[in-house]
N, C-alpha and C positions, 0 to 999 in steps of 0.2 A: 504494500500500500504506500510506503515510504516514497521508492522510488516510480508509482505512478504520479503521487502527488508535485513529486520533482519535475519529471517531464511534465509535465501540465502549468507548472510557476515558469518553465523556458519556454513553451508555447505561449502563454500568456504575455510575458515578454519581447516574443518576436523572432524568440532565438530557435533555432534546431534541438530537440531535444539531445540528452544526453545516447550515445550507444550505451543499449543493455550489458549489465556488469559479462554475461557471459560472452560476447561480442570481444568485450577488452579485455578480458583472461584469453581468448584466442589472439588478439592482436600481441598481446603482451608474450605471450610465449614463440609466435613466430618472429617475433621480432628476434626474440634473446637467441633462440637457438642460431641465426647466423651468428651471431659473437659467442656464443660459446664452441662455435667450431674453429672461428679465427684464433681463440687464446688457448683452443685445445691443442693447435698447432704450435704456439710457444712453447706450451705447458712439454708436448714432445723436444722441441729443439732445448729448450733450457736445461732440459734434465739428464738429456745425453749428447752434450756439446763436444765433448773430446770421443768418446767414438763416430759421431757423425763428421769430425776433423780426420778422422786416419779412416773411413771408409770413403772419403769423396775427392780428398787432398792430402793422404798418404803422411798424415801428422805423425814425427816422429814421438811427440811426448803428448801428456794428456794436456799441459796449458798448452803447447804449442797447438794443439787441435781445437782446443776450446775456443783458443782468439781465431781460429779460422771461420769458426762456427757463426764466431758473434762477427766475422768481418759480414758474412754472406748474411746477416740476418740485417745490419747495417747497409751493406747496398742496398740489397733490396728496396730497404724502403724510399730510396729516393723516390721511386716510381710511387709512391705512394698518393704525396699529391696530386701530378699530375690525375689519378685513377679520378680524384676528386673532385679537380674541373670540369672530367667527364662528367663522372653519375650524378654528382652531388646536381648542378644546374640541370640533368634530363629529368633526374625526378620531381624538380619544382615543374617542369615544363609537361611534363606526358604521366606524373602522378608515382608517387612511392612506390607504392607495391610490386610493380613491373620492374623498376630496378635493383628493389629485393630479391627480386627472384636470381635477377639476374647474377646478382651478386656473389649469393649462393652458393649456385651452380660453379661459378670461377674460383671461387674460394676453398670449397669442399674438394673439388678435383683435381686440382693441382697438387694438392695434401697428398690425395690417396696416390698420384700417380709417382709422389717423390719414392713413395715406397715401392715401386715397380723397377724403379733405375736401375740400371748395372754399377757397381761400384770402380772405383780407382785402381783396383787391381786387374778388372777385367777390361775397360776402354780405354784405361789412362787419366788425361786432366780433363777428356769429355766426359767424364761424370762430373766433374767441378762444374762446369758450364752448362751442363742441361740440368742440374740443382739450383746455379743462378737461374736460370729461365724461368723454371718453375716458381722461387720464391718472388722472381721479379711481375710474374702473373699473379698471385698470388695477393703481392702488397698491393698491384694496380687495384684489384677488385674490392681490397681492403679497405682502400679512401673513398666507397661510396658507402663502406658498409655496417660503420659504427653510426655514424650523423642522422643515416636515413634510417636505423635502427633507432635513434633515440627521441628520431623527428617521430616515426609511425605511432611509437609509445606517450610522447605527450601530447599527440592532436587528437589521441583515444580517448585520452584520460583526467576523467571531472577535473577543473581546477583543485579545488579543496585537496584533492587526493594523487597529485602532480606528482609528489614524493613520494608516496608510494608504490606507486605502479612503477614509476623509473627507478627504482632501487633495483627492481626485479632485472633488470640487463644487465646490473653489475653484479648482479649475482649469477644471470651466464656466464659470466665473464668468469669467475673466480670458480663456477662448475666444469669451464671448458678446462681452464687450466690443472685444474684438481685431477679432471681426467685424464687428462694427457701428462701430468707426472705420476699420477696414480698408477698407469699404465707400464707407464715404463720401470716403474717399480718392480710391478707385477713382475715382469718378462723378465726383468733382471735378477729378482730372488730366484724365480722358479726354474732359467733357462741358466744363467750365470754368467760371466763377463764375456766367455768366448764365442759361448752361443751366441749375444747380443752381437758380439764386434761381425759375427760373421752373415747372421742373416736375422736372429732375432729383431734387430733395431728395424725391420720392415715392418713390421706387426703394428704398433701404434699409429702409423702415415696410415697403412689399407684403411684401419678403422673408421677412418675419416669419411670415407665412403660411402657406407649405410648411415650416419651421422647429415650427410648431405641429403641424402634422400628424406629423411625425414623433416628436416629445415625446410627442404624446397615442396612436401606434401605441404605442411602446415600454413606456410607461405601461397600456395597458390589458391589455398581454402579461403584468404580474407581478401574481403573488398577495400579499397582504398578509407584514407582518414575523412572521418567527417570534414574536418576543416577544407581541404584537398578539393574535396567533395561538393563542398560550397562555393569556391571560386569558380571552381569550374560551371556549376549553374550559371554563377553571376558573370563569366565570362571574363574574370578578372586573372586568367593565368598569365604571365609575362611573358611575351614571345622573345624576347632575351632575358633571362633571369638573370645568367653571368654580367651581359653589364649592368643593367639595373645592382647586383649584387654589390659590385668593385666602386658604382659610381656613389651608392647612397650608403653602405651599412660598411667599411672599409675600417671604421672604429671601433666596431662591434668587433670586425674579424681580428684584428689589433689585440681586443684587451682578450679573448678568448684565448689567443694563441698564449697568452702569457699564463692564463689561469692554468691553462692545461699543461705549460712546463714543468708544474712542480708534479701534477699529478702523473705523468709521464714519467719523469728520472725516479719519482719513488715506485712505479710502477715496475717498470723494468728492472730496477737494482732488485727488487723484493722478487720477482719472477724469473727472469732469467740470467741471471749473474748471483743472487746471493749463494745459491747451492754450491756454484763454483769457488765463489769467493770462499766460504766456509771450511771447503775439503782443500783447494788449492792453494789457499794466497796464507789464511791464518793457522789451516792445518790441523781441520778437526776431521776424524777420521769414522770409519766406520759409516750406517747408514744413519749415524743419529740428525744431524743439520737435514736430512731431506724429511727425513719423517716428522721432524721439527717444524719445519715448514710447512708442512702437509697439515700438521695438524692445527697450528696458526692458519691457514686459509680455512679450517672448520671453524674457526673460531669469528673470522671472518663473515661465513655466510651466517652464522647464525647471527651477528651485530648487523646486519649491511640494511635487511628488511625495515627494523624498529627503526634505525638511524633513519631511514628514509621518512615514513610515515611522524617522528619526530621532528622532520625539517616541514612538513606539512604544517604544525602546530605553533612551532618556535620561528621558522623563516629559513633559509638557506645561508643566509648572508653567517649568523651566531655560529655554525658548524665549519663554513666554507674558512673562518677566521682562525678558529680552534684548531683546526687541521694545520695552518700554515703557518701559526706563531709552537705547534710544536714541532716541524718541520726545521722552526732555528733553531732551538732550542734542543731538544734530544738527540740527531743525530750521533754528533761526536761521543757520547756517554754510551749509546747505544753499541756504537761499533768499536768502542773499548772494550765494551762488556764481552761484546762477543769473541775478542783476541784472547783476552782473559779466559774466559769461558774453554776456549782452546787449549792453553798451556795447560789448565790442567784437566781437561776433557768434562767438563762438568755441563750435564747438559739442562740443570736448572737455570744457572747463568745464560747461558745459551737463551733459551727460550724466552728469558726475561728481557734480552737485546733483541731480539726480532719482535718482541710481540711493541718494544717503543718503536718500532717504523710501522708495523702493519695498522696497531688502531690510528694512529693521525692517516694512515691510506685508506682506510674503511670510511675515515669521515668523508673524505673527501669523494670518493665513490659512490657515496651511498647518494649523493645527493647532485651529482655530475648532469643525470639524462634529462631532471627536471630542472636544473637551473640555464642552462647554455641552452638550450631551445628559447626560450623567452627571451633570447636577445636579439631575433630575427623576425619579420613578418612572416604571415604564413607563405608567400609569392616567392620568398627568397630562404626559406628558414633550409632547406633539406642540403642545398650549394654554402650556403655560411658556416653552417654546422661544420659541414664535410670539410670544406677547405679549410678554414682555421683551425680544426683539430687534428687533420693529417699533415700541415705544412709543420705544426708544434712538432706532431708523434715522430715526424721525419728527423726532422733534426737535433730533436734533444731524447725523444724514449729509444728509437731504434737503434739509434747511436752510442748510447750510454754505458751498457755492458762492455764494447769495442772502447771506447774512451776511457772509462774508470780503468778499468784492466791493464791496458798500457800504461797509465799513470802509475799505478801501482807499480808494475813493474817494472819502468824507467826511473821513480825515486826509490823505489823501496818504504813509502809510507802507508802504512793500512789503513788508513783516515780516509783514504782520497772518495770514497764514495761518501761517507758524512761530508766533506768537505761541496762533492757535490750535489749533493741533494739538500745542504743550506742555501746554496746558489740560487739553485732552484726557489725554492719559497721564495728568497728576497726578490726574485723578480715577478712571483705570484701576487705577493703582496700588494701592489700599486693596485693592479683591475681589481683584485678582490673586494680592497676598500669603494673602488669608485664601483660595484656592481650594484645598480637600485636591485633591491627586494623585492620578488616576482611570487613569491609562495602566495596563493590563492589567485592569482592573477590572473585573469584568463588568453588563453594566447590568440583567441579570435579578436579579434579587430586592434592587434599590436601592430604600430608603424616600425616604432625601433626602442631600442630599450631602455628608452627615457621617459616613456610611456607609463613606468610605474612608478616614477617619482611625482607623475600628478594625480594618479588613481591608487586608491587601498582598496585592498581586498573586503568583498561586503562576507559581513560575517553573520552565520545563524543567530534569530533567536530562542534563547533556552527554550527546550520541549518543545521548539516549531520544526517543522520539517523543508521549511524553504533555505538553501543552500547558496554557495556561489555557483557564477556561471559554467559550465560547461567548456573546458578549453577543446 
């Protein structure tokens, strides 16, 4: 009865009712499943970076494979924006969901087909080079496929509840990866190092496979976003989104790119370089640093939901803050502990140093899909998103692993990832403060994102049933 009488207060309004909750649990889950297969594929490469170094590039030692791992994971993403310019302006232009698909399909297939390759012992350095191809296919499809994933999920999703439904894709995110280390776990206890070096390490890429197929069933199930939907009635799509995009919202893309460096270098050090870092650089042995981390990402999903649904209540801006004044602040302690933790193998210490990077990462995650969409009109939101958070992921998450790592190794300081992931924040910090406060906001008839410095959120009254609008 609740939410008849809600559709009926938007109809009276003027406005399009909200899609039925069951509607946005479908949107919501095909959205997430494409980014849970993009970090499923990290979650693979992060966790066996030095034997995928001596199967593709004939790595004589396990760092010297690792950094080859993380070089190829670092090209790649060049291509990353460009994929961005693409999809991100087709999908304002001919509607989301079709470049979901598409997305997809590019992303899931190139995974499974890395596991098909012949290695460096059978072609030579043409397995180095049809591994780039594939990863460089891969990131293309990548930079239309977080944006437009996070655009589908908040043009679903009531205002009021903005934060919670977008929690739910960074919780793909932290499942794909969970999988795809979890996996290679797997193979690695049950099969053992030489099984793995020899043909096991294909086992986790094929998975990816059926993984696709189910992302591109679910995906082809939903109709495009109401929002989306609307324009398109009213005839208001842009027949050039990209310049429209570069000529008006150019500020937006600006302070995004910045928000999302901190979350980026924390993102990557915590995914695919801590496990290394841990076993190689400060020298904690055995499987306890992966299963550590493993079980900080449980810890993870189960924070990431409530934090969302708390930033619905509280505002985005209070968390988005929290996250990046302890980003200055605990690093360096953090990754003392964990050297510490080392020398004398203590994996209480240990855990106590990763779990200061992972919650300031949860905060910031938890609240990422509903805050950076409200920076964009609906006409340009799917091209804004995409470009400024792949030109970010390009040059500071991708690269990061490949960067701390030679630093490391050319001074000899264990710091160098604290040292860059304080960087990080202090350049988060500037957009953060200037970000107006979007929580309840609705993203229907946003120009640009100064739009919520002269409207607040209308808020229920006690025991009524009338809500905010419907973004």
């Amino acid at each position: 009865m609740a939410e008849e009488a809600l559709s009926a207060s938007h109809q009276e309004k003027g406005e399009p009712a909200e899609a039925p909750p069951e509607q946005i649990r479908k949107a919501v889950a095909g959205a997430a499943m494409g980014n849970c297969i993009e970090w499923y594929d990290f979650g693979v490469f992060g966790f066996m970076p030095a034997i995928l170094g001596q199967v593709f590039f004939n790595a004589s030692s396990t760092s010297e494979g690792a950094l080859a791992t993380f070089a190829v994971l670092a090209i790649t993403f060049i291509v990353r924006p460009f994929g961005s310019f693409v999809f991100g302006p087709l999908g304002d232009k001919i509607g989301r969901q079709k470049v979901l698909a598409l997305t997809i399909i590019l992303m899931s297939g190139s995974t499974f087909v890395i596991g098909l390759l012949p290695s460096y012992a059978t072609i030579g350095p043409a397995a180095a080079v049809l591994l780039i191809l594939l990863r460089t296919i891969q990131g293309f499809s990548a930079g239309g496929e977080y944006g437009g994933a996070a655009t589908f999920i908040a043009e679903y999703a009531p205002a009021r509840r903005r934060g919670f439904w977008g929690s739910w894709l960074e919780f793909g995110t932290l499942v794909g990866f969970a999988m795809g280390a979890g996996f290679v776990t797997i193979f690695t206890v049950v099969l053992g190092d030489e099984a793995m070096r020899e043909w096991g390490w294909r086992l986790p890429f094929l998975i990816a496979g059926p993984l696709g197929i189910v992302g591109l069933y679910l995906r082809n199930k939903l109709e495009d976003t109401p929002l989306f939907q609307e324009i398109e009635k009213k005839d208001q799509v842009e027949k050039s989104p990209l310049k429209a995009l570069l000529k008006k919202h150019w500020t937006s893309i600006l302070h995004l790119i910045g928000i999302v460096v901190m979350l980026n270098v924390a993102d990557y050090i915590v995914i695919t370089y801590l496990e290394t870092y841990l076993k190689d650089v400060v020298g904690f042995s055995g499987h306890a640093p992966l299963l550590i981390i493993l079980a900080t990402i449980a810890l993870m999903l189960v924070l990431i939901v409530p934090i969302g649904m708390l930033s619905d209540r509280i505002g985005r801006k209070p968390i988005l803050i929290a996250s990046c004044a302890s980003f200055l602040v605990l690093p360096i302690p953090a990754f003392s502990l964990m050297g510490a933790a080392a020398d004398d193998q203590n994996g209480w210490q240990l855990t106590l140093g990763v779990l200061m990077i992972a919650v300031p990462l949860v905060l910031i995650l938890a609240v990422l899909a509903a805050t950076l969409p409200a920076m964009f009109p609906t006409q340009e939101r799917y091209g804004g998103f995409s470009i400024g958070y792949s030109v970010s992921t390009a040059a500071f998450g991708g690269t990061a692993s490949y960067i701390i790592g030679s630093l490391v190794n050319a001074t000899g300081d264990n710091l160098w990832p604290a040292y860059y992931l304080m960087g990080a924040a202090a350049i988060a910090a500037i957009p953060i403060l200037l970000l107006p406060e979007t929580a309840g906001v609705s993203l229907r008839g946003i120009v640009n994102s100064r739009i919520a410095r002269r409207r607040k959120p209308e808020t229920a009254t006690p025991g009524s049933t009338s809500e905010l609008p419907a973004s």
